[in-house]
N, CA, C and O atoms as a GROMACS GRO file, in nm:
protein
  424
    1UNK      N    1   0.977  -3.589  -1.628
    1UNK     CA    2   0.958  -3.458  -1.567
    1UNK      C    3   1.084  -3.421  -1.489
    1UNK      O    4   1.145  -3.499  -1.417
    2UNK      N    5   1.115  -3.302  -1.509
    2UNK     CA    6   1.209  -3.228  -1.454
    2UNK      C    7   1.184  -3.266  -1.281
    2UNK      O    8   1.071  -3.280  -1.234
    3UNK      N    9   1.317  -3.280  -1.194
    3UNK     CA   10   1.338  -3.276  -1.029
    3UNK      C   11   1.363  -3.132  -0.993
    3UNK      O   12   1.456  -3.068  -1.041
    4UNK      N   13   1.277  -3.085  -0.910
    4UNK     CA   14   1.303  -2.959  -0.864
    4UNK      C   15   1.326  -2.984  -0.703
    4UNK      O   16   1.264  -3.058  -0.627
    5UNK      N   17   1.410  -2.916  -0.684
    5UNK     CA   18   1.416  -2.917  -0.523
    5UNK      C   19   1.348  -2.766  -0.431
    5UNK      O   20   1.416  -2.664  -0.435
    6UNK      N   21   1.235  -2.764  -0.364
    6UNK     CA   22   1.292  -2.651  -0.300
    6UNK      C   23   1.311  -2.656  -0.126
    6UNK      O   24   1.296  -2.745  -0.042
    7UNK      N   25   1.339  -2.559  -0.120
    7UNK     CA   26   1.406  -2.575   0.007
    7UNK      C   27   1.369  -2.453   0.051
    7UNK      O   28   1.370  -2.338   0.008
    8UNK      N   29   1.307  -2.561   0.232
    8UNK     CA   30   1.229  -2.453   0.276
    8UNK      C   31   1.317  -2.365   0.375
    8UNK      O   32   1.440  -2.370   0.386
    9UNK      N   33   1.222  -2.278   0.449
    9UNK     CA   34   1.324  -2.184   0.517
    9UNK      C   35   1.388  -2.245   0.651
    9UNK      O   36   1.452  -2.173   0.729
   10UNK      N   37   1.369  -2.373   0.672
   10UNK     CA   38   1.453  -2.455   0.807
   10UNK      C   39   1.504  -2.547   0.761
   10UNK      O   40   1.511  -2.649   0.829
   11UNK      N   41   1.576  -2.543   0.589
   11UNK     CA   42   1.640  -2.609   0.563
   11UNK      C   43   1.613  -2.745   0.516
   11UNK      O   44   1.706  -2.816   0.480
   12UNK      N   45   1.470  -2.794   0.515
   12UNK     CA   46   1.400  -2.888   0.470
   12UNK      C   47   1.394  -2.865   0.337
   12UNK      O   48   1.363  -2.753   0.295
   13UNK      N   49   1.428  -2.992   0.236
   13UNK     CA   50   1.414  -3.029   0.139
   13UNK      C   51   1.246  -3.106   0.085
   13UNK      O   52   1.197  -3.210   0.128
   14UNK      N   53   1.199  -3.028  -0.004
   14UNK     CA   54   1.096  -3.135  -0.102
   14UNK      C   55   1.118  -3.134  -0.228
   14UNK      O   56   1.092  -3.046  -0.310
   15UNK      N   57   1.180  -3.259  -0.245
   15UNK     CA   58   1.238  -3.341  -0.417
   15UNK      C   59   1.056  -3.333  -0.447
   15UNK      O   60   0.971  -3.381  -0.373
   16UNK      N   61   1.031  -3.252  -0.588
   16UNK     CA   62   0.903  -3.250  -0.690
   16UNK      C   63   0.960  -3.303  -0.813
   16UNK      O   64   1.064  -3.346  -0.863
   17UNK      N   65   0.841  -3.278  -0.835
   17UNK     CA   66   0.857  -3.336  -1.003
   17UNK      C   67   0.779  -3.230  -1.094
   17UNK      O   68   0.661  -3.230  -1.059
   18UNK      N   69   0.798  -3.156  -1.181
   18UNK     CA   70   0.769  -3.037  -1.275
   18UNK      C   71   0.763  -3.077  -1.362
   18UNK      O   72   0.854  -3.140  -1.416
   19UNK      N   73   0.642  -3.056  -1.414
   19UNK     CA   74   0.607  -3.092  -1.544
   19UNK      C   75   0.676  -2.999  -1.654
   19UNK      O   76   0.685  -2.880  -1.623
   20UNK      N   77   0.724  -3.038  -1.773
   20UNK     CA   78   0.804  -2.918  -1.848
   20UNK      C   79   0.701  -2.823  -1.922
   20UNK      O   80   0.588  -2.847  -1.967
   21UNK      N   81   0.761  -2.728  -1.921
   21UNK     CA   82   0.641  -2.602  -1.936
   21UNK      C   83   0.560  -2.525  -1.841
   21UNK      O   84   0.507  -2.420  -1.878
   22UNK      N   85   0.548  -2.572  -1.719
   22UNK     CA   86   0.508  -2.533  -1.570
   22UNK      C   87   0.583  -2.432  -1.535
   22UNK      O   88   0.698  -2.471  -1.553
   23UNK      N   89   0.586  -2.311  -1.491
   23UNK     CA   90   0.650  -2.191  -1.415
   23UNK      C   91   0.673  -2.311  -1.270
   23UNK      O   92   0.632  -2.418  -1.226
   24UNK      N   93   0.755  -2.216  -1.246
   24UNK     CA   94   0.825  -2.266  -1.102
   24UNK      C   95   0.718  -2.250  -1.012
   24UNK      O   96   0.715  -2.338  -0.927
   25UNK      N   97   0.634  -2.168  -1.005
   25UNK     CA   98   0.560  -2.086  -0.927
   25UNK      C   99   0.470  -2.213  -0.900
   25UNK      O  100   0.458  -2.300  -0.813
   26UNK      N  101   0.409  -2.176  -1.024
   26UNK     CA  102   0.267  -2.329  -1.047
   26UNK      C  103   0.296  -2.466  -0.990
   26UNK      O  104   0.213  -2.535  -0.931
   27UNK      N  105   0.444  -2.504  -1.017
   27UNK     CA  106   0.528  -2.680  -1.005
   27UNK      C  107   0.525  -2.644  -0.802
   27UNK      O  108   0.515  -2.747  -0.736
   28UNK      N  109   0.531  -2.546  -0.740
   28UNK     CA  110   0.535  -2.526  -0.600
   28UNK      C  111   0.387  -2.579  -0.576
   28UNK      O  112   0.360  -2.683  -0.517
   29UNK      N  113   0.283  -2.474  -0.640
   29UNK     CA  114   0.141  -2.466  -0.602
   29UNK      C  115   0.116  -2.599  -0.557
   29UNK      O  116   0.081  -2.636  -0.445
   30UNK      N  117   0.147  -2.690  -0.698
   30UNK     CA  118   0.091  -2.816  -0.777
   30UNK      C  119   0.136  -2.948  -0.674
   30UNK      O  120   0.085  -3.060  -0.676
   31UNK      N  121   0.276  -2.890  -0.561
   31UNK     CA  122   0.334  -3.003  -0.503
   31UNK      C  123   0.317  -2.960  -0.346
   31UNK      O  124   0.372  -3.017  -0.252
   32UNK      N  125   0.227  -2.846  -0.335
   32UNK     CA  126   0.200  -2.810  -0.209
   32UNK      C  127   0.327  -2.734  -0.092
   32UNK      O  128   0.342  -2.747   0.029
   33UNK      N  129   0.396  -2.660  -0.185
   33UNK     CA  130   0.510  -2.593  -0.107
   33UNK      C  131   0.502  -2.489  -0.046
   33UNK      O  132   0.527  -2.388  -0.112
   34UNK      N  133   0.464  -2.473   0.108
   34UNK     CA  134   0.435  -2.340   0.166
   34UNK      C  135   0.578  -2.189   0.115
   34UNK      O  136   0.701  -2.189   0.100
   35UNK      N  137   0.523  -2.135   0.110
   35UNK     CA  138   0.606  -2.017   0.132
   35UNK      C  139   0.622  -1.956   0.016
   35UNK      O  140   0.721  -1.884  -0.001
   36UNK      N  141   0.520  -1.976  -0.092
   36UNK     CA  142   0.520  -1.975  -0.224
   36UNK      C  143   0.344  -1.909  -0.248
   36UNK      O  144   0.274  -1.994  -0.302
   37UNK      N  145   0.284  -1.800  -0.224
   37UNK     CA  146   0.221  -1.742  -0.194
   37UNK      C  147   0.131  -1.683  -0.325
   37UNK      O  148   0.008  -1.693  -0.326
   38UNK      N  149   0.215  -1.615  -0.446
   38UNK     CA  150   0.118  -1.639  -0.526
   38UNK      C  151  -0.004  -1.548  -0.557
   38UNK      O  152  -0.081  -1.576  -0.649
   39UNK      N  153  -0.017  -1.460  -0.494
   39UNK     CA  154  -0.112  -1.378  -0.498
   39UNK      C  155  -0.166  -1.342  -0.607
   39UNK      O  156  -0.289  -1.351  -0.605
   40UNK      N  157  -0.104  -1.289  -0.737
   40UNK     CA  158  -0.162  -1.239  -0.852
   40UNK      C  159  -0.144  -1.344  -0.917
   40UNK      O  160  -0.122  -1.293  -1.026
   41UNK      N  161  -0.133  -1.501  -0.941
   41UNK     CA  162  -0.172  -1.596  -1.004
   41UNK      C  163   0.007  -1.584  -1.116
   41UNK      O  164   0.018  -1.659  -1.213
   42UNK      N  165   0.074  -1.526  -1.096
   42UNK     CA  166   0.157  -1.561  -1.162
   42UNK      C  167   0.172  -1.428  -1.337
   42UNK      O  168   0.224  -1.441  -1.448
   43UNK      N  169   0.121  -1.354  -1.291
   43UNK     CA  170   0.119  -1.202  -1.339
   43UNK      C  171   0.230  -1.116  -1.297
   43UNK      O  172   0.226  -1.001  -1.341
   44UNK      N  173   0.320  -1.144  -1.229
   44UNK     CA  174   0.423  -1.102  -1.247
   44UNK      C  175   0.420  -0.896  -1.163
   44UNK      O  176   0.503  -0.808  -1.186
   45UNK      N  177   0.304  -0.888  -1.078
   45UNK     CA  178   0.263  -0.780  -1.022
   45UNK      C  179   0.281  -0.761  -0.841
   45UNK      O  180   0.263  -0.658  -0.776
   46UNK      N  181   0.315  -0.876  -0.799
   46UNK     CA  182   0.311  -0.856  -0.660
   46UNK      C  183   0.426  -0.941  -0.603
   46UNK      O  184   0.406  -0.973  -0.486
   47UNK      N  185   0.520  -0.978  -0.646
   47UNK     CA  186   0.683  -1.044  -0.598
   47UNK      C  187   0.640  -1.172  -0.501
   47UNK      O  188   0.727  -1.257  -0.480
   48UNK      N  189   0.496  -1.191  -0.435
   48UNK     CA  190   0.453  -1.288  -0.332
   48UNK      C  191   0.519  -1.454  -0.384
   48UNK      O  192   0.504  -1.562  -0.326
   49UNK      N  193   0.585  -1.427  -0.499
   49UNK     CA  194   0.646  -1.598  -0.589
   49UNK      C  195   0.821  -1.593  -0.511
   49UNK      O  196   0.909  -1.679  -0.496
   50UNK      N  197   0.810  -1.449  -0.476
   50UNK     CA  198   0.991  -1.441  -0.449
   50UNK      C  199   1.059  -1.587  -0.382
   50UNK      O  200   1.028  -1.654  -0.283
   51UNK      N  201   1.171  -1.601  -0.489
   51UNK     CA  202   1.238  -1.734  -0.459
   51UNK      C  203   1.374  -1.682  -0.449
   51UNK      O  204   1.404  -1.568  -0.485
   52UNK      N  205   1.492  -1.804  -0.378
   52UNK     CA  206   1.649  -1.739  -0.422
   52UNK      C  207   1.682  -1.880  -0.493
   52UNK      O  208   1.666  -1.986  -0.432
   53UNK      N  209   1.737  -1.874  -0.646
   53UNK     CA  210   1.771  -1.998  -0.732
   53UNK      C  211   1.892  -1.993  -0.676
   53UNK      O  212   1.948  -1.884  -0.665
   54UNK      N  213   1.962  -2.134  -0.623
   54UNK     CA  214   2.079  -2.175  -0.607
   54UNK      C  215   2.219  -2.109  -0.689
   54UNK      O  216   2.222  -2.141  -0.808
   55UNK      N  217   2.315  -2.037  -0.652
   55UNK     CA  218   2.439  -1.989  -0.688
   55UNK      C  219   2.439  -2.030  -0.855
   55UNK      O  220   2.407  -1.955  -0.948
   56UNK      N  221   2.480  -2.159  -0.862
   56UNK     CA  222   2.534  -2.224  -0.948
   56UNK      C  223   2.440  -2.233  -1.079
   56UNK      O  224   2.492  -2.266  -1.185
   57UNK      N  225   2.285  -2.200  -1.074
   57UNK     CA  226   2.209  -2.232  -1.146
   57UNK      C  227   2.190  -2.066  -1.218
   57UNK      O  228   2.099  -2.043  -1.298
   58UNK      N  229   2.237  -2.016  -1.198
   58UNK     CA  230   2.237  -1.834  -1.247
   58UNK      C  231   2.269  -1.862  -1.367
   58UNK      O  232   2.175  -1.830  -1.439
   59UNK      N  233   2.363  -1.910  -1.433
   59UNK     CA  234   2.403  -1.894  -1.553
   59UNK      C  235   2.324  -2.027  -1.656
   59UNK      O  236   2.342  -2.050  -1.776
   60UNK      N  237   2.256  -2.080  -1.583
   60UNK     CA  238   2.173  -2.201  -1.658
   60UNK      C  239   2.027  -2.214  -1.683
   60UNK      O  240   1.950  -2.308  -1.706
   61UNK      N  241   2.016  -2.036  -1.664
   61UNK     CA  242   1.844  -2.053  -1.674
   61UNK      C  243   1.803  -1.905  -1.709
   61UNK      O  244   1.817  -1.814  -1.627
   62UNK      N  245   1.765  -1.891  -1.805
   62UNK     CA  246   1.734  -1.748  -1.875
   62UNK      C  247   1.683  -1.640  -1.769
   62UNK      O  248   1.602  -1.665  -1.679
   63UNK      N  249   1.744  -1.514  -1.793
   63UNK     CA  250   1.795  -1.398  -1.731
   63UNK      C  251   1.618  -1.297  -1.660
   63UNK      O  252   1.510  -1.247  -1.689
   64UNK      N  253   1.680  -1.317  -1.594
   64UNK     CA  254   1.529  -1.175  -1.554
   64UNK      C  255   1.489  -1.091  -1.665
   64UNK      O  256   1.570  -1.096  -1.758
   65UNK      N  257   1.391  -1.019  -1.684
   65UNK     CA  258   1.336  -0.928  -1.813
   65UNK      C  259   1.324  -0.842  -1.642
   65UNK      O  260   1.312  -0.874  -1.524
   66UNK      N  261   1.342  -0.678  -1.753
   66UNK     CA  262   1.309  -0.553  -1.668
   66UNK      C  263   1.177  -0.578  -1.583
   66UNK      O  264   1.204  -0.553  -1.466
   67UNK      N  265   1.096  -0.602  -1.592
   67UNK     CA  266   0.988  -0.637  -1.538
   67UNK      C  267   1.023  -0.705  -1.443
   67UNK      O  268   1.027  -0.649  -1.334
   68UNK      N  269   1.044  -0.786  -1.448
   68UNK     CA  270   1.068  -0.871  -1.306
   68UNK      C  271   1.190  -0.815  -1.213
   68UNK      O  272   1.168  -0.794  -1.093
   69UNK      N  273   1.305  -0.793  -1.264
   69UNK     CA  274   1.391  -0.728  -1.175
   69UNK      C  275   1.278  -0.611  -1.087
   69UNK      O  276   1.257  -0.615  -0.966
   70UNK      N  277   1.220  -0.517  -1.181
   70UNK     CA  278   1.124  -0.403  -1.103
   70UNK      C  279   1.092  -0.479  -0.986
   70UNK      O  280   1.153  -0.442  -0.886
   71UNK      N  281   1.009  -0.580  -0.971
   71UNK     CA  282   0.914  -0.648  -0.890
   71UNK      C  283   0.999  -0.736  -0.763
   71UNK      O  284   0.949  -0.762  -0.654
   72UNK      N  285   1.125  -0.769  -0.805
   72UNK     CA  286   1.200  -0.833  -0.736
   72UNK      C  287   1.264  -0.740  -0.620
   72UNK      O  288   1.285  -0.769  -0.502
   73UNK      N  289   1.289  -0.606  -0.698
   73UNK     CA  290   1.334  -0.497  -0.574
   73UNK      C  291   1.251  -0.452  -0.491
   73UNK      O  292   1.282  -0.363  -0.413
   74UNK      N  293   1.122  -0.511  -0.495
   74UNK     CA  294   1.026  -0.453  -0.390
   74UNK      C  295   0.961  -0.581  -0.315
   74UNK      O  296   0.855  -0.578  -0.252
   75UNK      N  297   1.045  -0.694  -0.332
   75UNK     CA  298   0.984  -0.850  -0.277
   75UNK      C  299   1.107  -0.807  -0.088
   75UNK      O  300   1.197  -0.724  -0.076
   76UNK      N  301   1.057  -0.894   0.004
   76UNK     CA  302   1.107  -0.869   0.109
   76UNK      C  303   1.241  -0.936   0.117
   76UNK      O  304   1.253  -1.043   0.058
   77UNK      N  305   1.330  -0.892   0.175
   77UNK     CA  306   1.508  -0.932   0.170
   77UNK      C  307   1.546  -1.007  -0.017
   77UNK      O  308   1.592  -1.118  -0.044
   78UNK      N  309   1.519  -0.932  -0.081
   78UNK     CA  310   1.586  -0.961  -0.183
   78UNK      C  311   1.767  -0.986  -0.184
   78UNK      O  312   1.836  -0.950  -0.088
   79UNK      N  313   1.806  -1.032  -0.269
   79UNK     CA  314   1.947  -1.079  -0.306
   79UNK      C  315   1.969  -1.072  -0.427
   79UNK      O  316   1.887  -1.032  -0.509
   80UNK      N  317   2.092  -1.114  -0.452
   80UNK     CA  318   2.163  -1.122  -0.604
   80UNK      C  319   2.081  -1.191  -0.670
   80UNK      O  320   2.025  -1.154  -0.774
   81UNK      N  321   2.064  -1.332  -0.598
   81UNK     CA  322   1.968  -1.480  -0.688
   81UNK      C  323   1.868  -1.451  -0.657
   81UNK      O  324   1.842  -1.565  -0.618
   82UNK      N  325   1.776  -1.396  -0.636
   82UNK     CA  326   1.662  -1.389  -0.640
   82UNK      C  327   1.596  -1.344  -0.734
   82UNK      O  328   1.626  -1.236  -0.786
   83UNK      N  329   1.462  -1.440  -0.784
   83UNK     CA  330   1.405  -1.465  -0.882
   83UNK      C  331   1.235  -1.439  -0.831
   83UNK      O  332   1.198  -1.446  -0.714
   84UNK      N  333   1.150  -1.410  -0.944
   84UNK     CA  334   1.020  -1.426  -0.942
   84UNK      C  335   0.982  -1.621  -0.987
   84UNK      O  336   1.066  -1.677  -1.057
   85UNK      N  337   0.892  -1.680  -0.954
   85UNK     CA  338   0.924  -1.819  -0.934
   85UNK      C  339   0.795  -1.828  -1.078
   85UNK      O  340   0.785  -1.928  -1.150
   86UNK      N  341   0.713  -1.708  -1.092
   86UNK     CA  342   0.593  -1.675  -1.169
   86UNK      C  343   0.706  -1.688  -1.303
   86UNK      O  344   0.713  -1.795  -1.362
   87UNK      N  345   0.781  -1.590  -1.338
   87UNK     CA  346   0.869  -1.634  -1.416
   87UNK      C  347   0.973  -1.703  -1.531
   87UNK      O  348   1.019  -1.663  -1.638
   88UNK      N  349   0.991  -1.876  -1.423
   88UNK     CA  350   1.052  -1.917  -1.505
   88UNK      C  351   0.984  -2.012  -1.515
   88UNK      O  352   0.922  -2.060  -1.420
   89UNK      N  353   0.983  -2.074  -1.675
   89UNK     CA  354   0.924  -2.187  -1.728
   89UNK      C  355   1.011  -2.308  -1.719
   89UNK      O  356   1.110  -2.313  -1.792
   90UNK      N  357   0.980  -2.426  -1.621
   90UNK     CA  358   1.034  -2.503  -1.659
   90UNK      C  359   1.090  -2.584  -1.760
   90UNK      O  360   1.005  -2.602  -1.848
   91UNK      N  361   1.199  -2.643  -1.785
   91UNK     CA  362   1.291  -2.702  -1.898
   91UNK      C  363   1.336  -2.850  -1.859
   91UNK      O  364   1.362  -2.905  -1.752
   92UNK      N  365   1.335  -2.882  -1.963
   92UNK     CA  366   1.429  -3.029  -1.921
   92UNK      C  367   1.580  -2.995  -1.858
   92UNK      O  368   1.638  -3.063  -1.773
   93UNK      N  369   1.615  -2.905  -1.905
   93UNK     CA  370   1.769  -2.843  -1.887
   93UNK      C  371   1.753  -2.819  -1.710
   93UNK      O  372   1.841  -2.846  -1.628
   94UNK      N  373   1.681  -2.789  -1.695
   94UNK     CA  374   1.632  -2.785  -1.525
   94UNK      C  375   1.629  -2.875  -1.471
   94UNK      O  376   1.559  -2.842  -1.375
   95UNK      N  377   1.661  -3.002  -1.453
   95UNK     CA  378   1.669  -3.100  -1.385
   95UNK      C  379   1.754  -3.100  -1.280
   95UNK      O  380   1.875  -3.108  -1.297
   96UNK      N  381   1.712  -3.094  -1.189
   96UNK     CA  382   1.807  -3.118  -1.073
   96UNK      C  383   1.812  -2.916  -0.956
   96UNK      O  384   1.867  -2.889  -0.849
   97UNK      N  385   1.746  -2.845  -1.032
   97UNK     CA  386   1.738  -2.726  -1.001
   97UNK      C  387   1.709  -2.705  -0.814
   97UNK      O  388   1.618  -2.757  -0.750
   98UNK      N  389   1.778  -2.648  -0.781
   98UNK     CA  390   1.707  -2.620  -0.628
   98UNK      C  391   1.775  -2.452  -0.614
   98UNK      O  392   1.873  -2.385  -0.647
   99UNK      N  393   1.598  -2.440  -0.514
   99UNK     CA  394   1.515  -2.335  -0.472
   99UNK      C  395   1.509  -2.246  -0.367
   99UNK      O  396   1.471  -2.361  -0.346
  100UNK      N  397   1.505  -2.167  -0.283
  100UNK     CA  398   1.528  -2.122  -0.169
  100UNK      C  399   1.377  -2.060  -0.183
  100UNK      O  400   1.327  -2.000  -0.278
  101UNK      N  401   1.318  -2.098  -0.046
  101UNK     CA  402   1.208  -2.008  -0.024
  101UNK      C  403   1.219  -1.937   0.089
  101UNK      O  404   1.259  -1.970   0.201
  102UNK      N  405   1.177  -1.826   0.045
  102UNK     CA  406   1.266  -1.693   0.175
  102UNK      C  407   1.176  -1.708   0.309
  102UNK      O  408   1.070  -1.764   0.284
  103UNK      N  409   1.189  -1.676   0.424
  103UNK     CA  410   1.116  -1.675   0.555
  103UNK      C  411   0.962  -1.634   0.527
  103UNK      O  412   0.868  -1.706   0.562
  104UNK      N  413   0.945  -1.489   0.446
  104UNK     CA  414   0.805  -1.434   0.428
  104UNK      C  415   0.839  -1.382   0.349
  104UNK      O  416   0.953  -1.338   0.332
  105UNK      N  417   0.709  -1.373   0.251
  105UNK     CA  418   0.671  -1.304   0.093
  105UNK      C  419   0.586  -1.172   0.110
  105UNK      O  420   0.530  -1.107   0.022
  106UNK      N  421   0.595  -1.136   0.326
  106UNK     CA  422   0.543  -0.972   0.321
  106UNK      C  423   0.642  -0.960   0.428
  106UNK      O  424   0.662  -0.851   0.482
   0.00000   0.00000   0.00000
């Protein structure tokens, strides 16, 4: 299983383990990561998954669809890296991936 890191908003690290095929969203739920909220189950309708993927990992993990960019501009302090966490399907190619979970998802 894929190592995901995320990292919470005081800078605390939790090393998971993601099963491949798991959305990011779900691999949070599944490892008990606050700040990862979730509301529409991963429907891609309410930004409450808003994550920021690490700089370096932008070019190593398939691109936002219009849909999600929509949803991402209305998640709270969005950024460049910021991702819906509902989203992306984990990969083996993801190993080692780390996460930013923003202060609040309202």
């Amino acid at each position: 299983m894929p190592k995901v890191y995320y990292i919470e908003p005081d800078g605390n690290v939790k090393e998971t383990d993601v099963k491949t095929g798991t959305t990011l969203m779900q691999g949070a739920i599944d490892n008990g990561i606050d700040g990862i909220v979730a509301e529409c189950g991963g429907a891609c309708v309410c930004a409450t998954c808003h994550c920021y993927i690490e700089e370096d990992w932008g070019g190593k993990i398939p691109a936002a669809n219009d849909m999600e960019m929509m949803m991402v501009e209305g998640a709270v302090s969005p950024k460049p890296n910021s991702r819906l966490s509902c989203q992306l399907v984990i990969t083996d190619d993801m190993d080692g991936l780390r996460v930013a979970i923003p202060e609040s998802q309202y």
